[in-house]
C-alpha positions as CSV (number, residue, x, y, z in Angstrom):
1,X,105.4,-77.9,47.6
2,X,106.4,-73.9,48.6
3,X,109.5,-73.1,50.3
4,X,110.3,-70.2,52.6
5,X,113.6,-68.1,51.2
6,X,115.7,-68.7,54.4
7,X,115.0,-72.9,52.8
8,X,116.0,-72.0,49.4
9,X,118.8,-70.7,50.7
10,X,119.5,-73.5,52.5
11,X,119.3,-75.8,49.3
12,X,120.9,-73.8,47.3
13,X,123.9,-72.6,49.2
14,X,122.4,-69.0,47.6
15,X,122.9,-66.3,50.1
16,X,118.8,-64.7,51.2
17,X,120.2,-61.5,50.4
18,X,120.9,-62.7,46.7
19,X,118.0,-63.6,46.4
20,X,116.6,-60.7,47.6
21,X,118.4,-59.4,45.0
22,X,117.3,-61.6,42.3
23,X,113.6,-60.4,43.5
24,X,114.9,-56.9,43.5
25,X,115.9,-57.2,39.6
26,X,113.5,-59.4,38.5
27,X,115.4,-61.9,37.6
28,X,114.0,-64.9,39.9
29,X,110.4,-63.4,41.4
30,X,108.7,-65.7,43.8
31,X,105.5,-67.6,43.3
32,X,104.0,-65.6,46.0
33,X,104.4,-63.3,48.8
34,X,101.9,-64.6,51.7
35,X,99.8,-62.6,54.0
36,X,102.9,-61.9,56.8
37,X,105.0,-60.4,53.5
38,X,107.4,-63.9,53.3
39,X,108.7,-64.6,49.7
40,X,107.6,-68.2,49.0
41,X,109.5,-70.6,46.1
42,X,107.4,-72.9,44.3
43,X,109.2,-76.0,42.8
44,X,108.9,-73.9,39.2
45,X,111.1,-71.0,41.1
46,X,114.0,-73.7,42.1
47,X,114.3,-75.4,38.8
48,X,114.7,-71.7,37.5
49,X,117.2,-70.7,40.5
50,X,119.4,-73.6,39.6
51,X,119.5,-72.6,36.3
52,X,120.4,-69.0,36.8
53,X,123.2,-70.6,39.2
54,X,124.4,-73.0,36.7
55,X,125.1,-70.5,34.2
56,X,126.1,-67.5,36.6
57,X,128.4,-69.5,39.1
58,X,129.2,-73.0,38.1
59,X,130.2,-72.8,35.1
60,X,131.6,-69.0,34.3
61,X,132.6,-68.6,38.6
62,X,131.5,-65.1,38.4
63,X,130.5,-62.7,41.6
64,X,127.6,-60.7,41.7
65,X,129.3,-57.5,40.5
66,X,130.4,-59.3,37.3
67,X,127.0,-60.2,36.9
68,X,125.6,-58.0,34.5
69,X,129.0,-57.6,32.5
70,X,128.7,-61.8,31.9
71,X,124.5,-61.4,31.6
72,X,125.5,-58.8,28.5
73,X,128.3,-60.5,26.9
74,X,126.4,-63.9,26.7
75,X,123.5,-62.0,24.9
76,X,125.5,-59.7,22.7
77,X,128.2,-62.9,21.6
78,X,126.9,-65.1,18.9
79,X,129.1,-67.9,20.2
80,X,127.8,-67.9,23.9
81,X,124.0,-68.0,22.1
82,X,125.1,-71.4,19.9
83,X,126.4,-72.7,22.7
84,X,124.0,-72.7,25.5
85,X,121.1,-72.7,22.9
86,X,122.5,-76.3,22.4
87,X,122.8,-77.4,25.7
88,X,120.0,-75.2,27.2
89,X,117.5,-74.1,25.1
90,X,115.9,-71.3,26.3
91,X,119.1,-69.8,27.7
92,X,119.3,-66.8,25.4
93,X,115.7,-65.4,25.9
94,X,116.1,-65.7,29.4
95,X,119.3,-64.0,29.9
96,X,118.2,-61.4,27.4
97,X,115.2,-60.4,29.5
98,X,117.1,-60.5,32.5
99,X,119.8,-58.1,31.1
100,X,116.0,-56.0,30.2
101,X,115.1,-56.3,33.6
102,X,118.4,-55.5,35.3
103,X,119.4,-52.5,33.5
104,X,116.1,-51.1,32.7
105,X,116.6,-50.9,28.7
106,X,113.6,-51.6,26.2
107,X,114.7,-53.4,23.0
């Protein structure tokens, strides 16, 4: 199943303009971008959304310009890493390239 962004938006309660911005920095791309240039979600893109929204709003209630200060202090803290490692595995790599992506460092 695809969705359009104004739908995601809808399901998500994600403004289209974050997630504009999410496509902007790389940090959710959509499956595709049809032949009118519409951004289209596949169900892979909202199982990743709702995890970037779990960690980014739900649980830390950060805005958008706290974003990157959270994104850094989760991957530079040891404790944050043990922790969501264990109830998320994954988290860490994912954050960590999204920090790559948002502020344009290399490793």
């Amino acid at each position: 199943m695809e969705f359009t962004i104004k739908k995601i938006a809808e399901l998500s309660g994600i403004s289209r303009r974050t997630l504009r911005y999410y496509d902007e920095i790389g940090l959710l791309k959509p499956g595709r971008i049809n032949s009118s240039g519409y951004r289209i979600y596949t169900q892979k893109d909202i199982d990743k959304l709702q995890q970037i929204k779990t960690i980014m709003y739900k649980e830390r209630k950060i805005t958008m310009s706290n974003e990157e200060k959270f994104v850094r202090m989760y991957v530079c803290d040891e404790r944050f890493k043990q922790y969501y490692d264990k109830n998320q595995p994954g988290t860490t790599e994912f954050l960590k390239n999204a920090v790559l992506i948002y502020t344009g460092m290399t490793e």
